[in-house]
C-alpha positions in Angstrom: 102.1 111.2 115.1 99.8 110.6 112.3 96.3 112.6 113.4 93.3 110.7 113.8 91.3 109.4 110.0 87.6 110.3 109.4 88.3 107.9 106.1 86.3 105.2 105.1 84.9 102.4 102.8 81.3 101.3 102.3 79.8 98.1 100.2 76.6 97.9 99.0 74.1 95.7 96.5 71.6 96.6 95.1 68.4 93.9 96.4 68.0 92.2 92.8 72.4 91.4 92.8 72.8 92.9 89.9 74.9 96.0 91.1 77.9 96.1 93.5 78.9 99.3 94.4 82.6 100.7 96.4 82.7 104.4 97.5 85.4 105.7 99.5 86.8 108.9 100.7 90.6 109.0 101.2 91.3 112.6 102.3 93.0 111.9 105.5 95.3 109.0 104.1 96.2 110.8 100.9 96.9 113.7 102.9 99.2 111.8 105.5 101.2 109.7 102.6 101.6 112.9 100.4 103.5 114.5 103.8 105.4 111.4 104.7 106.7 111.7 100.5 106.9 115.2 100.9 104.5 115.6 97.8 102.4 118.4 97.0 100.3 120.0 94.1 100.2 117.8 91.2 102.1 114.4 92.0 100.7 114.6 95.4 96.9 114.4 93.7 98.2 111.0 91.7 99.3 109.6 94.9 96.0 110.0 95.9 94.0 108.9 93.1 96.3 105.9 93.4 95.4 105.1 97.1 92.0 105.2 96.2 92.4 103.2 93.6 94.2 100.3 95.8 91.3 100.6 98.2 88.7 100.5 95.8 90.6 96.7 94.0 91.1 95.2 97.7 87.1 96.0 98.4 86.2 94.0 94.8 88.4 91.2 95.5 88.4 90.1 99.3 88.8 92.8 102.0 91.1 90.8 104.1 93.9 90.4 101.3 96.6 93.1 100.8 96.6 94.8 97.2 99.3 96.9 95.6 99.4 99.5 92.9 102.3 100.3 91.1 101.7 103.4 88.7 105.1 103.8 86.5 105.7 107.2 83.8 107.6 106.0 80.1 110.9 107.2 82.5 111.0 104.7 85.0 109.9 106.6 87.4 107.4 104.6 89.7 104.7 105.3 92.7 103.2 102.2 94.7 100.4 102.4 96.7 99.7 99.6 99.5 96.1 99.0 100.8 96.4 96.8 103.6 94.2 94.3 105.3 93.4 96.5 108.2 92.1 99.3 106.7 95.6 101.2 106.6 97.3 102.8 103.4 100.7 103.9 102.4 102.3 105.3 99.4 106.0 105.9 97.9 107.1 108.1 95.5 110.3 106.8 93.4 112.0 105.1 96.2 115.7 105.2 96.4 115.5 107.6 93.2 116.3 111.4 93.7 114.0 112.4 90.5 110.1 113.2 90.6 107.7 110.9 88.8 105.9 112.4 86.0 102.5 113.5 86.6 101.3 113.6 83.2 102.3 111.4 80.2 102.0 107.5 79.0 101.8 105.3 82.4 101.3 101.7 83.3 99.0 100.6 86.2 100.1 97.6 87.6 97.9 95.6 89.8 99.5 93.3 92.2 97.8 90.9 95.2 98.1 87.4 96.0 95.8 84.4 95.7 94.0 82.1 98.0 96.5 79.5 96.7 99.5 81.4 97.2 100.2 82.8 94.0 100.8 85.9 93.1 97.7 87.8 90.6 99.4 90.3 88.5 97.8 92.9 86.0 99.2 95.5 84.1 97.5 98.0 82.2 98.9 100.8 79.9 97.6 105.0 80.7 97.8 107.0 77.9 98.4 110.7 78.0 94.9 112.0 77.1 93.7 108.9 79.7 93.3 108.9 83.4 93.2 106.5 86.5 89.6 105.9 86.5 89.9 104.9 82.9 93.1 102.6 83.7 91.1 101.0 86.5 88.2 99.7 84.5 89.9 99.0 81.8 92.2 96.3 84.3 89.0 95.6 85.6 87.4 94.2 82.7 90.7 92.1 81.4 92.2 90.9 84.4 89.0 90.7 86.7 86.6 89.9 83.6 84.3 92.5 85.0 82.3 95.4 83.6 82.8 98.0 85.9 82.0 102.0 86.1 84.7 104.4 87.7 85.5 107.3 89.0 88.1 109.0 90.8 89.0 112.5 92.0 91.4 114.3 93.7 91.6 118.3 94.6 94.9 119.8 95.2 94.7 121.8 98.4 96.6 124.6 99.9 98.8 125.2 103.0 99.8 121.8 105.0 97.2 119.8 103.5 98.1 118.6 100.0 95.0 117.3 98.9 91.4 118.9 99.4 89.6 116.2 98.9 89.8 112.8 97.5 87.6 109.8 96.8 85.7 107.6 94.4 83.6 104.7 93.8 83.4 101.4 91.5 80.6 99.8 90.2 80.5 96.4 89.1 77.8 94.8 86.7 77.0 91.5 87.9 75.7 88.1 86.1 72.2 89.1 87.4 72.0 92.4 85.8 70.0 92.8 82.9 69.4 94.7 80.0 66.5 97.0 81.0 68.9 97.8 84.8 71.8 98.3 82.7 70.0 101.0 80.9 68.3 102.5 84.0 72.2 102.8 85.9 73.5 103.9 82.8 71.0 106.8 82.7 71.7 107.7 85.9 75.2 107.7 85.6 74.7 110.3 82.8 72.9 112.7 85.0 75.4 112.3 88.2 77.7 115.3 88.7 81.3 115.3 87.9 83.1 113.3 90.6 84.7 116.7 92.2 81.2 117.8 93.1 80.1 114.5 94.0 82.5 114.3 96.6 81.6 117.8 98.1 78.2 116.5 98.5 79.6 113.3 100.4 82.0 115.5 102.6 83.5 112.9 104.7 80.9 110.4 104.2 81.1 107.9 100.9 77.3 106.7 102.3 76.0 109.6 100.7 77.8 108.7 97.3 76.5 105.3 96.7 73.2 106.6 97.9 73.2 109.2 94.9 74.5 106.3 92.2 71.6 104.0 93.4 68.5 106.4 93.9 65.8 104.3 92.8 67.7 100.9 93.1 67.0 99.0 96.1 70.4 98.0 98.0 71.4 97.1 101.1 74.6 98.3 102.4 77.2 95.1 102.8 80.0 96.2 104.7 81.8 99.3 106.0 85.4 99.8 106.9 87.4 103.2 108.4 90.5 103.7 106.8 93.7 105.1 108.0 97.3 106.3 106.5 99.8 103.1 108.3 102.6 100.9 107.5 104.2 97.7 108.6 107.6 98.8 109.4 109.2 97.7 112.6 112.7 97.0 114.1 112.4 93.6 113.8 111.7 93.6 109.9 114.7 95.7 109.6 116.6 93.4 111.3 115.6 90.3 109.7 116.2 91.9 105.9 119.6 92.9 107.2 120.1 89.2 108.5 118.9 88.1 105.0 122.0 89.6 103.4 125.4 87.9 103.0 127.5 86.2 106.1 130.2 88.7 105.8 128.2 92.1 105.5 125.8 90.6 108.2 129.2 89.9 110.6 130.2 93.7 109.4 126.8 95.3 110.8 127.4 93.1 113.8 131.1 94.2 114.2 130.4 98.7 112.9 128.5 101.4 114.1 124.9 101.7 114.8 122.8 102.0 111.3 120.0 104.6 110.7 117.2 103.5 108.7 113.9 105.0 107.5 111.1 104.2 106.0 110.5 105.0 102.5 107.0 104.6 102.8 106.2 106.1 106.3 109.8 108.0 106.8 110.0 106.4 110.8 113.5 106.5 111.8 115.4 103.9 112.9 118.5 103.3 114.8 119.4 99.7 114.8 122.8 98.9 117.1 124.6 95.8 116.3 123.9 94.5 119.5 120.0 94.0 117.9 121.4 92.5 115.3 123.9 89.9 116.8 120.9 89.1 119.5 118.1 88.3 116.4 120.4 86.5 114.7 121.3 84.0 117.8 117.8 84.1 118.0 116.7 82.8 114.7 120.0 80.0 114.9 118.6 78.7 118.3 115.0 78.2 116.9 116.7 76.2 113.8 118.1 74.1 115.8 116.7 70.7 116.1 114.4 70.1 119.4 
């Protein structure tokens, strides 16, 4: 069983709407995802600048939509990282692939959700060696989004069971109202903030106490706030109905063989799934196609 999260996300504005700010702390989620992919040390700390990242894009474009990050090395190798609708989070590492993904090198951040309209946005973004995420993120920011935005993005290795120390970050994003004399004022201040590792162990578990450091002497009023927790969507009956989604034939096989085990690539939940489940879905679904 997953532990309990002390995670969250907070949204605030400054009074005058020039300035929205994200600030998140992940530890617990990055944590839980880096054990579920078995990831430690290096890797584990991009799977966890990655989460963040995915929280920080669903909080800028509408909270109740799901986003996905796909982070992929020059190799093919390929990480996702799911922020979902209720406040839960899960990664995979190079699913189906026995080899690592590359922690350092030339990436692509790809930026994935869908829109009111039911299309599907889609952003891509190339990370250079020297680069990093943060840089990645505002640089998709400002040519997919068409929105100035400032970033940063941290993630501490830890020791023991716990992969990560800490983990977190924030976005800023400039707004029509901003102007020039506010721009220079933030900008200031972001050139006397400490580096985002020591930012976050002033927050501790509370991103509150980052957005109130990046704001001192801005009036804002906090918007929203969220917990966030390490989940996944996975269930028998999804299983089920992708195995019902494959040919006649292999479906009639299932029906006919042995019980299947299945897990998760994402959480690693086990499944055992006996063709009696599968033979009663299916009769299911054919009796609800059926005309009334």
């Amino acid at each position: 069983m997953t532990p309990p999260s002390s995670d969250r996300v907070v949204r605030a504005m400054t009074i005058d709407g020039a300035f929205r700010v994200m600030a998140t702390i992940t530890t617990d989620t990055a944590n839980a995802a880096c054990a579920a992919q078995g990831l430690s040390s290096e890797l584990g700390a991009r799977l966890a600048e990655l989460l963040t990242c995915a929280v920080l894009v669903r909080e800028t474009t509408q909270p109740t939509r799901r986003v996905q990050l796909v982070w992929r090395d020059h190799h093919g190798g390929v990480m996702v990282a799911d922020s979902l609708p209720d406040g839960k989070s899960r990664g995979i590492a190079n699913p189906g692939k026995p080899q690592q993904v590359e922690a350092v090198g030339d990436h692509l951040l790809q930026v994935n959700y869908t829109l009111p309209n039911g299309s599907l946005h889609q952003g891509v973004v190339s990370i250079p060696a020297e680069s990093d995420l943060s840089t990645a993120l505002m640089q998709y920011m400002h040519t997919s989004e068409q929105t100035v935005s400032m970033v940063a993005i941290g993630a501490a290795p830890g020791h023991g069971a716990a992969a990560i120390r800490q983990v977190g970050g924030y976005l800023i994003q400039v707004l029509p109202e901003a102007t020039g004399e506010g721009l220079a004022a933030l900008s200031a201040k972001l050139g006397d903030m400490p580096a985002i590792d020591v930012l976050l162990t002033e927050a501790g578990a509370d991103p509150r106490v980052i957005i109130a450091r990046l704001l001192e002497g801005f009036p804002y009023a906090e918007l929203a706030a969220s917990e966030l927790a390490f989940g996944c969507t996975c269930s028998e009956a999804r299983i089920i109905l992708g195995i019902l989604s494959l040919g006649a034939e292999e479906v009639a096989s299932m029906e006919a063989g042995d019980p299947l085990e299945v897990r998760c690539d994402a959480c690693g939940t086990r499944y055992v799934i006996e063709p009696s489940s599968i033979r009663a879905m299916r009769e299911l679904r054919a009796r609800d196609a059926e005309p009334s």
